[in-house]
C-alpha positions in Angstrom: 0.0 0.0 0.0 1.2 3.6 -0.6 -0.6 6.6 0.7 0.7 10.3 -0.4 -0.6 13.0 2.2 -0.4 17.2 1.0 -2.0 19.8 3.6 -2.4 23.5 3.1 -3.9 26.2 5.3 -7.0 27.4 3.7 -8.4 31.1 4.8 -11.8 30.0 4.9 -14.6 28.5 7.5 -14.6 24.8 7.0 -18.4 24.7 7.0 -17.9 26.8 3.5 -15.4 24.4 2.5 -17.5 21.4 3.2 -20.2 22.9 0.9 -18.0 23.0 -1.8 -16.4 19.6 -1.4 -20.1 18.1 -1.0 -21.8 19.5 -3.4 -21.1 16.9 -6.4 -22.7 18.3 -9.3 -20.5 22.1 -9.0 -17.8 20.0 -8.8 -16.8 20.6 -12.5 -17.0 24.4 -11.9 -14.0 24.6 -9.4 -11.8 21.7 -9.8 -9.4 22.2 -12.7 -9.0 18.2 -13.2 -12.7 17.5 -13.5 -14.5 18.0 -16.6 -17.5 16.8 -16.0 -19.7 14.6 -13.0 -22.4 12.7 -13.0 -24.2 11.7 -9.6 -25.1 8.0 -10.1 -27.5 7.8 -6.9 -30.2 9.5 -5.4 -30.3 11.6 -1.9 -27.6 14.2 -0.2 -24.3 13.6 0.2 -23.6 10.6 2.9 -22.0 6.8 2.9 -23.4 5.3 0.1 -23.7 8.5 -2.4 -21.7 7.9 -5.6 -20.7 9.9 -8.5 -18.6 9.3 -12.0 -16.3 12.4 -12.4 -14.0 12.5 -15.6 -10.7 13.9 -14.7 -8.7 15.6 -17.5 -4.9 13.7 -17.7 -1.9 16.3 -18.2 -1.8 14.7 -21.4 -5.0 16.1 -22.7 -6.6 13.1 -22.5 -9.6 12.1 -19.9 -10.2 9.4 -17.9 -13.5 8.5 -16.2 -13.3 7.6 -12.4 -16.3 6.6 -9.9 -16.0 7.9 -6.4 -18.4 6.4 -3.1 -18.7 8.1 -0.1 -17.5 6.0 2.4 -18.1 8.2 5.9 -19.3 11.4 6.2 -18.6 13.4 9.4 -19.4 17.1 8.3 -17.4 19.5 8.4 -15.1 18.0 9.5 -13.8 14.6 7.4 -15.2 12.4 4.1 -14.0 9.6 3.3 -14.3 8.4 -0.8 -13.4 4.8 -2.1 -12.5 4.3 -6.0 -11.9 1.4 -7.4 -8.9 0.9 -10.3 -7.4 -1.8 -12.8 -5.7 -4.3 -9.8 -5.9 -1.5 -7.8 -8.2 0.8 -5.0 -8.2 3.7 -3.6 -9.2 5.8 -0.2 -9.4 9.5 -0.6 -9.9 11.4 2.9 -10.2 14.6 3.1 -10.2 16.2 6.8 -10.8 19.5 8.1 -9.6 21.1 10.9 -10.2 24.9 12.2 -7.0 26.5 13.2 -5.7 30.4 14.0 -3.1 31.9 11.8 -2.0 35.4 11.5 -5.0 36.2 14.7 -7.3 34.8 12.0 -9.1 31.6 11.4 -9.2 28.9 9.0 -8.9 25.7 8.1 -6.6 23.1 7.9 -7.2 20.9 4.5 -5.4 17.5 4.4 -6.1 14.8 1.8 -4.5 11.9 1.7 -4.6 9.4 -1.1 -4.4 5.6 0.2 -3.7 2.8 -2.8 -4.1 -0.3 -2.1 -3.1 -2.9 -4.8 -6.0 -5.8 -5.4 -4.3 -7.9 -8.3 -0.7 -9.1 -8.2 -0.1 -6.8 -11.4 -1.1 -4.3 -9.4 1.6 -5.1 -7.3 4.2 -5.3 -9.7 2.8 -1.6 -11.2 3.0 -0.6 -7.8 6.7 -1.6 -7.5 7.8 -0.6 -11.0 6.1 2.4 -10.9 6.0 3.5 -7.4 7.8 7.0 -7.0 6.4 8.3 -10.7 2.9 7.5 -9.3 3.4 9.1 -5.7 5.0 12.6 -7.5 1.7 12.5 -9.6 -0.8 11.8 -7.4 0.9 14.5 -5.2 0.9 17.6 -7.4 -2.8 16.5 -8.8 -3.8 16.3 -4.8 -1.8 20.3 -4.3 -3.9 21.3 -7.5 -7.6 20.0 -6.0 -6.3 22.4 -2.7 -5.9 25.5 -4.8 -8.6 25.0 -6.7 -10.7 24.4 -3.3 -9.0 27.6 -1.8 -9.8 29.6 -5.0 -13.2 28.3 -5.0 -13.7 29.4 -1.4 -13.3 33.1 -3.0 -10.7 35.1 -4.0 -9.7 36.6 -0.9 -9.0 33.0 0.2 -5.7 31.6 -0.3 -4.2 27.5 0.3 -0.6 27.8 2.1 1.1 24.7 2.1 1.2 23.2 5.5 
């Protein structure tokens, strides 16, 4: 299993930043990745809510992924599963409220557990290892400025 962890101080309330990361179909309007979502079940947001998102590669290309809401403890922490070719994935994203600068906000930390099902997703894991972390870590510090940015534009992400 590997698991790749970014945080960044966010200048907003965490409530605000809970709307945003639970409301699926605006999704596509402030994440830079995620060209389009489609909520595949009915209801709010809680454990069982699922959603197809197509993320937009840095090669141009897309590449459809479904997300499941695993636990949902507002504001403070979600939890999202996604299953891959030989391999699956946890997603948690936690909030915690915090004073910088005699100001609040919030502390945003996702961290991206993968957790290989199928012995070539093993050996991928292996081969492929480090190139994987560095990616999933810049895409996970992009979804945190675009969460911050989202939040408004007084709002800014400082990595933690």
């Amino acid at each position: 299993m590997s698991t790749v962890t970014v945080s960044a101080f966010i200048e907003a309330q965490d409530a605000d930043l809970w709307r945003l990361l639970t409301d699926l179909p605006a999704r596509a309007d402030w994440l830079s990745a995620v060209g389009a979502v489609e909520v595949l079940t009915e209801g709010g947001f809680a454990p069982g809510t699922a959603w197809r998102e197509t993320r937009v590669r840095p090669d141009g290309g897309s590449e459809p992924e479904e997300f499941e809401v695993v636990e949902a403890t507002a504001p403070r922490r979600v939890v999202l599963g996604s299953r891959g070719a030989g391999v699956d994935y946890r997603i948690t994203w936690t909030l915690r409220t915090v004073e910088r600068r005699r100001r609040g906000c919030t502390e945003v930390t996702v961290e991206q557990e993968a957790m290989p099902t199928r012995p070539y997703g093993r050996v991928l894991a292996l081969i492929l290892g480090g190139l994987a972390a560095r990616a999933v870590h810049g895409a996970l510090r992009r979804d945190l400025a675009d969460l911050a940015l989202a939040a408004g534009p007084a709002h800014s992400a400082e990595a933690a």
